[in-house]
C-alpha positions as CSV (number, residue, x, y, z in Angstrom):
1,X,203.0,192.5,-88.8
2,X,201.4,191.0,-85.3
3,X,198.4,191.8,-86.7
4,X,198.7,188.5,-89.2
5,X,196.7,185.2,-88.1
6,X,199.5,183.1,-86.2
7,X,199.6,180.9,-88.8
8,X,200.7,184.0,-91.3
9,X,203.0,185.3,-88.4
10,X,204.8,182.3,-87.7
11,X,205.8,181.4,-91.8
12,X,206.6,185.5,-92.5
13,X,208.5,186.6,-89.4
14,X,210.4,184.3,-87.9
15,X,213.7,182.3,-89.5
16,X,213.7,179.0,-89.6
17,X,216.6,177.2,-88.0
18,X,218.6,174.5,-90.1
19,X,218.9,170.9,-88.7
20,X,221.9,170.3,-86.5
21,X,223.4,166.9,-86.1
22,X,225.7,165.5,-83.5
23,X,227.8,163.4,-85.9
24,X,229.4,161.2,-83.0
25,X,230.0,164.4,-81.1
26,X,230.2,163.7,-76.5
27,X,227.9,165.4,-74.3
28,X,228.3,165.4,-70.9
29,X,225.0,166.3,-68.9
30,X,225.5,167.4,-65.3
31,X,221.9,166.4,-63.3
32,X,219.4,163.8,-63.9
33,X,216.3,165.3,-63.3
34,X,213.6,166.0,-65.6
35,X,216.0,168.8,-67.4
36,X,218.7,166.6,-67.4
37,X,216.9,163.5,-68.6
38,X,215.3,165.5,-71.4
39,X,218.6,166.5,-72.2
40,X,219.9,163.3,-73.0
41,X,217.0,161.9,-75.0
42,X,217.1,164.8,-77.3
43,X,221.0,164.6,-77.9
44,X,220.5,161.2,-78.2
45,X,218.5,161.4,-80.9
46,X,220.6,163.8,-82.5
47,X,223.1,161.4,-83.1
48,X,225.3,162.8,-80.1
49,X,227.5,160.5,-78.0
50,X,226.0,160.9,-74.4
51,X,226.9,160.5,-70.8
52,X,225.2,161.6,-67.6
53,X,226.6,162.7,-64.3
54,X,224.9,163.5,-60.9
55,X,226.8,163.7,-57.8
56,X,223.4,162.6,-56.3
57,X,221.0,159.4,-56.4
58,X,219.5,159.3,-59.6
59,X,215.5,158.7,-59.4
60,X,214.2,154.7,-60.4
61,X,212.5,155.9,-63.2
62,X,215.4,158.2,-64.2
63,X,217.2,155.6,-64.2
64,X,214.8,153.1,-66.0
65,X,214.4,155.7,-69.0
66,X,218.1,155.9,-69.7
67,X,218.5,152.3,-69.4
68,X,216.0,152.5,-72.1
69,X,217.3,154.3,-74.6
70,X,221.2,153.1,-74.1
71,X,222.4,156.3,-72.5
72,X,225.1,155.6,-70.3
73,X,224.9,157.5,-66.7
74,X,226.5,157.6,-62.9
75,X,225.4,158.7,-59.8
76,X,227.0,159.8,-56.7
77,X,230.1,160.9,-58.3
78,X,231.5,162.8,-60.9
79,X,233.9,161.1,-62.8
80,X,236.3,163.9,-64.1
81,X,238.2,161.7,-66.6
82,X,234.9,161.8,-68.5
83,X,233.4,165.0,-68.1
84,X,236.5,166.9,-69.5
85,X,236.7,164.6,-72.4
86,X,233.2,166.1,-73.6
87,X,233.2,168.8,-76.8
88,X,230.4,170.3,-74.9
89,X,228.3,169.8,-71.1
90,X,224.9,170.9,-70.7
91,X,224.6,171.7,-67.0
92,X,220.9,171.2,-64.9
93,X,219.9,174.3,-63.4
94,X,220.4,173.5,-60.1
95,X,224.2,173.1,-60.0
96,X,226.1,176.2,-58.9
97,X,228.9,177.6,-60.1
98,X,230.7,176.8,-56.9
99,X,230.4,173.2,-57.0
100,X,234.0,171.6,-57.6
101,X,233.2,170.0,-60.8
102,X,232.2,173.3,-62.3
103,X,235.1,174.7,-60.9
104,X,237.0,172.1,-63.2
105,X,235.0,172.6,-65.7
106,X,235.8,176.2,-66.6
107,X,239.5,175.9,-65.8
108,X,239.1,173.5,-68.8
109,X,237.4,175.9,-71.3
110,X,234.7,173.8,-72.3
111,X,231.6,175.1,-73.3
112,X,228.6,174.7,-71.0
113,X,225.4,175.5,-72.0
114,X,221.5,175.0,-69.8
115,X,219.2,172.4,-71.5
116,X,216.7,175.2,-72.6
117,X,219.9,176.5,-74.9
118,X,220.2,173.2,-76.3
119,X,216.6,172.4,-77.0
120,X,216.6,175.7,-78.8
121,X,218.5,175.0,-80.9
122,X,216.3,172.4,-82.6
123,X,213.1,174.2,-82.3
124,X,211.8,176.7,-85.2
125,X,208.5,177.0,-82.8
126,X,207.1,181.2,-81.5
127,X,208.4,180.9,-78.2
128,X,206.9,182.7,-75.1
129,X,209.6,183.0,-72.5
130,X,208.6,184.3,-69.1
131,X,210.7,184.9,-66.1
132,X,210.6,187.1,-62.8
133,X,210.9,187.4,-59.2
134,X,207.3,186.5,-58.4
135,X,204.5,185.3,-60.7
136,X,206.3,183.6,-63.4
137,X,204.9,180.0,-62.9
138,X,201.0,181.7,-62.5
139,X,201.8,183.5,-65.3
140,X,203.0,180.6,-68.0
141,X,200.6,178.4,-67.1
142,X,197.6,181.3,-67.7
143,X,199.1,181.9,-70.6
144,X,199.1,178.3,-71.7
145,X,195.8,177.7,-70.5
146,X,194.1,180.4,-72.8
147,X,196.4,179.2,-76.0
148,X,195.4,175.7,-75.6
149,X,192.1,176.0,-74.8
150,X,191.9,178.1,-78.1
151,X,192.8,175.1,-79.7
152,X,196.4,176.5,-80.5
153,X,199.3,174.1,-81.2
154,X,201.4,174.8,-78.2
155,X,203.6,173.3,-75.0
156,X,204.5,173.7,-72.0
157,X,207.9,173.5,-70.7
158,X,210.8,175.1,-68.9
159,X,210.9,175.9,-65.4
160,X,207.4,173.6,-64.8
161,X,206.4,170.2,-65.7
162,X,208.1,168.9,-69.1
163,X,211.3,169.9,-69.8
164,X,211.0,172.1,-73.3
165,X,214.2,169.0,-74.6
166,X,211.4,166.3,-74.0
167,X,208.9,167.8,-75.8
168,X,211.0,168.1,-79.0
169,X,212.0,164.9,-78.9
170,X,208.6,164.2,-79.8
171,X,207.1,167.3,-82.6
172,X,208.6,170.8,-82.4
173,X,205.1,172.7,-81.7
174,X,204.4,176.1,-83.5
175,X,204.5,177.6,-80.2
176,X,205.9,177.4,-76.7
177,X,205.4,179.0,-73.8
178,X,208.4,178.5,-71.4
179,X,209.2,179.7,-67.8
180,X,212.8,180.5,-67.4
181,X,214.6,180.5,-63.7
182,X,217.5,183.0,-63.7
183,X,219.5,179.8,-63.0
184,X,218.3,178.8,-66.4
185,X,219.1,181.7,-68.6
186,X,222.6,182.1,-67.0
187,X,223.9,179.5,-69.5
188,X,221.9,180.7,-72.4
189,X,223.7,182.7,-75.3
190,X,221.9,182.0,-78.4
191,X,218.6,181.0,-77.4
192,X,215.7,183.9,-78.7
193,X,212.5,185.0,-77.3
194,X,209.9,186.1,-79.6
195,X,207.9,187.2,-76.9
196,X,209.6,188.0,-73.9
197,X,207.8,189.1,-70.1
198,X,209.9,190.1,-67.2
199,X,206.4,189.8,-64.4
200,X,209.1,191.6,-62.0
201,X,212.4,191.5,-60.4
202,X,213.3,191.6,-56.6
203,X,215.9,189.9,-54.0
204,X,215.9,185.9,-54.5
205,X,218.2,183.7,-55.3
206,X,220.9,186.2,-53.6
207,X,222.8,183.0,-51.9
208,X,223.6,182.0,-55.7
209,X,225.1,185.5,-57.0
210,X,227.0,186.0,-53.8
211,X,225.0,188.4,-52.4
212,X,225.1,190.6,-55.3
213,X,221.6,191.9,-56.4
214,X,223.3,193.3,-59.4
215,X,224.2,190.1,-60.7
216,X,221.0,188.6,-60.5
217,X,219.3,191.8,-62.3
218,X,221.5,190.8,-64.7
219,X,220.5,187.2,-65.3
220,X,217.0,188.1,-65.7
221,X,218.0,190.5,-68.3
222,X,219.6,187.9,-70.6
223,X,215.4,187.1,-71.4
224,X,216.0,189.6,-73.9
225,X,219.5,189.0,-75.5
226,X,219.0,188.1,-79.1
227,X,215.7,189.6,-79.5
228,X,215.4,190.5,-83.4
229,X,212.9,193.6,-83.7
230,X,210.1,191.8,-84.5
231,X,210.1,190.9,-80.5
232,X,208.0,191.8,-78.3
233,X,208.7,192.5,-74.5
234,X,205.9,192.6,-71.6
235,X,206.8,194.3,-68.7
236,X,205.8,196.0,-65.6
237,X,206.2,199.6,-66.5
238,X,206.3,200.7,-62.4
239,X,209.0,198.0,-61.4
240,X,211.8,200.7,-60.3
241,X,214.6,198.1,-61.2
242,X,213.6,197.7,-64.3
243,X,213.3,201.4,-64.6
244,X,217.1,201.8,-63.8
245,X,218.6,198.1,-65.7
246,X,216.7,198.2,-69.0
247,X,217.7,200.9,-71.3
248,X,214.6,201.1,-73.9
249,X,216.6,204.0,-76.3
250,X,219.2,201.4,-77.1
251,X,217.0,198.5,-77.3
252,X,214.8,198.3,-80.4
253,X,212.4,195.4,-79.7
254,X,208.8,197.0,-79.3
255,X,207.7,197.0,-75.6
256,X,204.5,196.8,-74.5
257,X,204.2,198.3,-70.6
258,X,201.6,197.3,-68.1
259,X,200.4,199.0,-64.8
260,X,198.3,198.7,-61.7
261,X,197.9,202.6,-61.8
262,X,199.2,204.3,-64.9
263,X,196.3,204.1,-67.6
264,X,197.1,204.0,-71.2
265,X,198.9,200.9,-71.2
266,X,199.3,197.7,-73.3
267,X,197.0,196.5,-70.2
268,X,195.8,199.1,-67.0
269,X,193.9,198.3,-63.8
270,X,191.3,201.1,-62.8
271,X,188.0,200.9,-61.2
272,X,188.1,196.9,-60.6
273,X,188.3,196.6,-64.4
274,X,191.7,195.1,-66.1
275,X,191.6,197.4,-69.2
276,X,193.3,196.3,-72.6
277,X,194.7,198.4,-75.3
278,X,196.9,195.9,-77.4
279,X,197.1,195.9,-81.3
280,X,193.8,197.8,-81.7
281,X,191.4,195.4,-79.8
282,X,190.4,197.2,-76.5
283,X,188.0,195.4,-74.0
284,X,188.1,195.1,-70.1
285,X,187.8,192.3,-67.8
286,X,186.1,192.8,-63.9
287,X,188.7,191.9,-60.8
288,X,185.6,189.7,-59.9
289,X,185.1,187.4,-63.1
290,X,188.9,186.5,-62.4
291,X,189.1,183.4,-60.4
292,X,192.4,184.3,-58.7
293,X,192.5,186.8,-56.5
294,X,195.5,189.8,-55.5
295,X,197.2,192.4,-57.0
296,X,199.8,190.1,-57.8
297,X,197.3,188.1,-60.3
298,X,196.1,191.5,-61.4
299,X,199.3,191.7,-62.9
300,X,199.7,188.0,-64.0
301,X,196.3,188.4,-65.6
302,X,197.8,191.3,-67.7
303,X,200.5,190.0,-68.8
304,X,198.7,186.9,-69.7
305,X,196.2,188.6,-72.2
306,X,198.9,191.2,-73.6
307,X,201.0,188.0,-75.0
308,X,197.8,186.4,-76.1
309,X,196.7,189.4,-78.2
310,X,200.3,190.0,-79.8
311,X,200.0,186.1,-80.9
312,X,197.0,186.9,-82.7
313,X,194.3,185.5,-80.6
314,X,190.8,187.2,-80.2
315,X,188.9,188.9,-77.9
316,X,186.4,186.1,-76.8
317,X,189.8,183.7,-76.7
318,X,191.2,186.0,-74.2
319,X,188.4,186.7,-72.5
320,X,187.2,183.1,-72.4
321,X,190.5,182.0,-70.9
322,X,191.6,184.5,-68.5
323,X,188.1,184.0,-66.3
324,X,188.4,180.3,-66.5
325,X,191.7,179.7,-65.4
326,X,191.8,178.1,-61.7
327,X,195.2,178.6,-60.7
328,X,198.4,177.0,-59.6
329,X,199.1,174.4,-57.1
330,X,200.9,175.2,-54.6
331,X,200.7,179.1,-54.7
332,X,197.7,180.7,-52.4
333,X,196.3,177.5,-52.7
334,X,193.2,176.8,-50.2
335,X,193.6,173.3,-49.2
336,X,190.3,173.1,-46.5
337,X,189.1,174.8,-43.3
338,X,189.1,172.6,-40.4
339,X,187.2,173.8,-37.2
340,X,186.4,176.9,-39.1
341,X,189.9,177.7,-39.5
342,X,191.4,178.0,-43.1
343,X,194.3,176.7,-43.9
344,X,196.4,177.6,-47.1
345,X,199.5,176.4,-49.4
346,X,201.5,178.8,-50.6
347,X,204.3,176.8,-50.7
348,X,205.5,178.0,-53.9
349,X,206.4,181.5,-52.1
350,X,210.2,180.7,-51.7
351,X,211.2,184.3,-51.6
352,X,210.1,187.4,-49.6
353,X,208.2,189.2,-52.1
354,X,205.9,186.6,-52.6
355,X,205.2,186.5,-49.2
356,X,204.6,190.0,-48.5
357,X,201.9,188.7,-52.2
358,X,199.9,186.7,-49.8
359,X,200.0,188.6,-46.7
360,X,198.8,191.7,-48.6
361,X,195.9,189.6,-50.6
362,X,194.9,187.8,-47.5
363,X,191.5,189.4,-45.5
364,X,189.7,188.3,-42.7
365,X,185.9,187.0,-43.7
366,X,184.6,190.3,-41.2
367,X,187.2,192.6,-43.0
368,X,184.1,194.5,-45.2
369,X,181.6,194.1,-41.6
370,X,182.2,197.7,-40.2
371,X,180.4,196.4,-36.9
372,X,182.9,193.7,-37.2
373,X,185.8,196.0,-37.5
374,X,185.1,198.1,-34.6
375,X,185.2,194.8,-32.0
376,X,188.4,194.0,-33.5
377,X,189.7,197.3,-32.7
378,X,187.9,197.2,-29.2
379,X,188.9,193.9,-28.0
380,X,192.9,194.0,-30.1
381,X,191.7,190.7,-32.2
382,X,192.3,192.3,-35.6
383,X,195.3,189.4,-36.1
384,X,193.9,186.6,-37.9
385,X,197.0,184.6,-39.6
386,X,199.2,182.3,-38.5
387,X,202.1,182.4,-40.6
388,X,204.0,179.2,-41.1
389,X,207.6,180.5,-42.5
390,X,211.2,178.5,-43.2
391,X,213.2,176.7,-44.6
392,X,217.0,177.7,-46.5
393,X,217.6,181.1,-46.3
394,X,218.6,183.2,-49.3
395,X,220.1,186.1,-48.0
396,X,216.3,187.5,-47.4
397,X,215.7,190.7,-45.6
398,X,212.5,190.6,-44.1
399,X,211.7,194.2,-43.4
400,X,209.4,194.6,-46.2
401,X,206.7,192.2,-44.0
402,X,207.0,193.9,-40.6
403,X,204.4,196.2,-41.4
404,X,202.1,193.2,-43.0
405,X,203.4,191.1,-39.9
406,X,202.3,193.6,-36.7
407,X,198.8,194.3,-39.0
408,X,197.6,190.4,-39.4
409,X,199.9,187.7,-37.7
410,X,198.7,186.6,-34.3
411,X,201.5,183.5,-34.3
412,X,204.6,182.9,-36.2
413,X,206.0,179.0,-36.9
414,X,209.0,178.9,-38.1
415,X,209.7,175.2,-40.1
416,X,213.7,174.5,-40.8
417,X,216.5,173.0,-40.4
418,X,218.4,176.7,-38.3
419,X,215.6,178.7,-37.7
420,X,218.3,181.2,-35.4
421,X,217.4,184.3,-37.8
422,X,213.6,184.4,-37.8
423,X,213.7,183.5,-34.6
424,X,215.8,186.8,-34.5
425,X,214.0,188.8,-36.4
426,X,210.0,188.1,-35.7
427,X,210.9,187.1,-31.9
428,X,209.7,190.2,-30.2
429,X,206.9,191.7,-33.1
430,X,204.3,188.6,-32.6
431,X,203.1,187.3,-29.2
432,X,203.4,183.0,-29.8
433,X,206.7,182.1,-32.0
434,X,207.4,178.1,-32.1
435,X,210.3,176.9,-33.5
436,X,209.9,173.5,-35.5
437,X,211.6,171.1,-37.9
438,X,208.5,168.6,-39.2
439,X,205.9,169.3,-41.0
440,X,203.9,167.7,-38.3
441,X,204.7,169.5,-35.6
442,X,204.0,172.7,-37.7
443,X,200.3,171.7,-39.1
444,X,199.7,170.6,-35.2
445,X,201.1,174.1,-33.6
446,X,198.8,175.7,-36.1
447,X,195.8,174.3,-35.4
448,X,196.2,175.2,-31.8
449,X,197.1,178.8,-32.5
450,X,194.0,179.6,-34.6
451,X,190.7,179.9,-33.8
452,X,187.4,180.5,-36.1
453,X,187.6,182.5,-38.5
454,X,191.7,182.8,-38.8
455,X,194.3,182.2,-41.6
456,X,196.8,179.1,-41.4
457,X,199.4,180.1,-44.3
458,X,202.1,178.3,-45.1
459,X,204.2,181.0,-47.0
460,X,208.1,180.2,-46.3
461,X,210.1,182.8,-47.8
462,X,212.6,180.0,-47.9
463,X,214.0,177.4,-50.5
464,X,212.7,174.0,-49.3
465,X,215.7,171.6,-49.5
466,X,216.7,171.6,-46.1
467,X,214.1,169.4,-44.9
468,X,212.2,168.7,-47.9
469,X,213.1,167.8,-51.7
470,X,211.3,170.8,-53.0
471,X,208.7,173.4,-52.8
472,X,206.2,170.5,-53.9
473,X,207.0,168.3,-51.9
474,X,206.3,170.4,-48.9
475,X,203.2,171.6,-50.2
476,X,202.1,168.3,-50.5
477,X,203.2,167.5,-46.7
478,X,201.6,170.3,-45.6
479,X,198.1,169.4,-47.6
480,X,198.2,165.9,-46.1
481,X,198.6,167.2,-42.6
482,X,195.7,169.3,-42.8
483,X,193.7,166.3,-44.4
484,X,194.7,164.4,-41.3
485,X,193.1,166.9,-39.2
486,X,189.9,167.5,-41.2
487,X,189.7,163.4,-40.7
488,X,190.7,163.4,-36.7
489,X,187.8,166.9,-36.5
């Protein structure tokens, strides 16, 4: 059972797959970024006949690396004459459905599959999968963090850093811990989780399922498809859309609930302790030996150490590596405070949940001064934050923040391309809204908004690519700017 050393638990309970060879077979990959590059390697090393198509520019050292290993590739255009010939097309994640090549694509019946379906299929490693809303990328890496530091054999890969294709071109590990997007698991129909965690599910993505929540609910489900029951699945036992999607009398993998307030769980939170109760080791962690703070990490931090105890791992390992885990770039990430002003990245926060995260974990340094609290209230200087928000709308509603929004933000800039909607909504609920399209201009605006003692987050609510080329490289703007202004202070 679980209760075997990992080493015991991954020869007894888990199937090996047989070797699968391409024998000349064409693949077509659609994208050459890092999923589509470790595509290719891995099926060329399968003894599969590839090609690569991106309607975009293809990267230098993209490029270099498939010059390298022979794969022939084309960018800017999708040459159809060679993309139906293919016997199968593994599709990056970032290509929607709509896009006319897809379109093609399926009027030709031929099977298209994400990378992550491919790579699993020449992996016989435990593999971790994690998806959600909100706290998926926090959550892998913890997870990772306290395997490897525990001197497991394990990899990253996924949704962050190293595609998991990549990695197997080199070893398959005994273990993986892989973030899943929803845009990843849509093409997966084979692929098993031994461990599965769902951190969450709420509104994101909505532009890509036309506007239908159900559909997205849907691809996040697919985490658990396949799941023999020997699985294990880690949820959160008081998300109410879980509560209505997931039928647990029908589904026989074991699950293993967490809460913020329901005790008796695989994991609990009460009095400022994170309480554990998995596989007959029970122990408790304080809120304040964490290094990350939130609700939101409260959580991340359960589902962390329930998958580390089901793998086997003990108490001090656990322990050890949820309190010494820093964090993730990017996401409620303190970057410096200039002129006594703080200024953080949260750049990572692409939908509205996660903002309404940081807004909620966010206090002003007086917040526990009661003296301090009553000239706030005197003088109406309780707003501290000024909330730098934008970027490609997804279909977000907003409503959930007003009440976060009239409590803390004193000033509201909104960074995009069409900022007409938040402009719309927050217009009339803070007193200074600027409407901007450089990170520049926003970092500058900031730092004349705030004074001592107040909040500069960026938190954007907003998918980056209208002005950026992701959510890192905006983050990274955003760090330099402030940088800039330490320098200039």
């Amino acid at each position: 059972m679980w209760n075997d050393k990992p080493e015991d638990l991954y020869e007894k309970r888990f199937h090996k797959l047989p070797p699968v060879e391409g024998n000349g077979e064409s693949i077509v990959i659609l994208g050459a970024g890092e999923s589509g590059v470790g595509a290719a390697l891995l099926a060329k090393t399968k003894g599969f006949d590839v090609f690569v198509s991106d309607k975009g520019t293809i990267s230098p050292k993209a490029k270099l690396e498939l010059q390298q290993h022979n794969i022939p590739f084309e960018e800017e255009q999708h040459t159809m004459e060679l993309i139906l010939c293919a016997a199968e097309i593994i599709k990056s994640p970032g290509i929607p459905e709509s896009a006319p090549v897809m379109v093609a694509i399926r009027e030709s019946d031929i099977p298209v599959i994400s990378e992550i379906e491919f790579a699993g299929r020449y992996s016989n490693a435990i593999k971790i999968g994690i998806t959600g809303s909100n706290g998926k990328t926090t959550t892998t890496l913890w997870i990772y963090h306290i395997m490897k530091r525990a001197g497991m054999d394990v990899i990253l890969a996924g949704n962050i850093g190293t595609s998991y294709a990549r990695a197997l071109v080199e070893r398959d590990p005994k273990y993986a811990v892989i973030e899943l997007s929803s845009f990843q698991l849509d093409d997966m129909y084979n692929f098993k989780c031994n461990v599965a965690i769902i951190t969450n599910i709420t509104p994101d993505h909505l532009d890509r399922y036309n506007n239908d929540f159900e559909k997205y609910i849907q691809s996040k489900l697919r985490i658990l498809q396949n799941m023999a029951s020997s699985g294990i699945f880690i949820y959160d036992i008081e998300d109410k859309i879980l509560q209505e999607h997931w039928d647990h009398k029908t589904c026989y993998i074991m699950a293993l609930p967490f809460s913020l307030h329901h005790p008796w769980m695989a994991a609990w939170n009460s009095y400022n302790h994170i309480r554990y109760r998995t596989w007959g080791k029970r122990f408790s962690v304080h809120e304040d030996d964490l290094r990350l703070r939130g609700k939101h990490n409260i959580c991340n931090a359960m589902c962390a150490g329930i998958a580390c105890l089901v793998l086997g791992m003990t108490k001090a390992d656990v322990i050890h590596g949820l309190t010494s885990f820093k964090g993730v770039e990017h996401r409620l990430e303190r970057v410096a405070t200039v002129s006594g002003v703080t200024y953080i990245n949260d750049s990572k926060a692409t939908n509205v949940d996660s903002v309404w995260y940081a807004l909620d974990s966010l206090k002003h340094p007086d917040a526990d001064d009661k003296k301090a609290r009553r000239m706030w209230n005197f003088y109406g200087m309780s707003k501290y934050i000024v909330w730098i928000v934008g970027g490609t709308d997804k279909g977000n509603d907003y409503s959930r923040l007003f009440p976060l929004v009239k409590e803390k933000v004193k000033a509201i800039i909104c960074l995009g391309a069409d900022n007409t909607k938040l402009l719309e909504t927050f217009g009339t609920m803070v007193p200074v809204i600027e409407d901007v399209h450089s990170m520049d201009k926003a970092v500058a605006l900031a730092a004349a908004c705030a004074e001592k003692r107040d909040t500069v987050l960026l938190s954007p609510a907003c998918a980056s690519f209208d002005l950026f080329n992701n959510y890192e490289h905006r983050g990274q703007l955003f760090k330099q700017k402030v940088n800039e202004l330490n320098i200039r202070v």
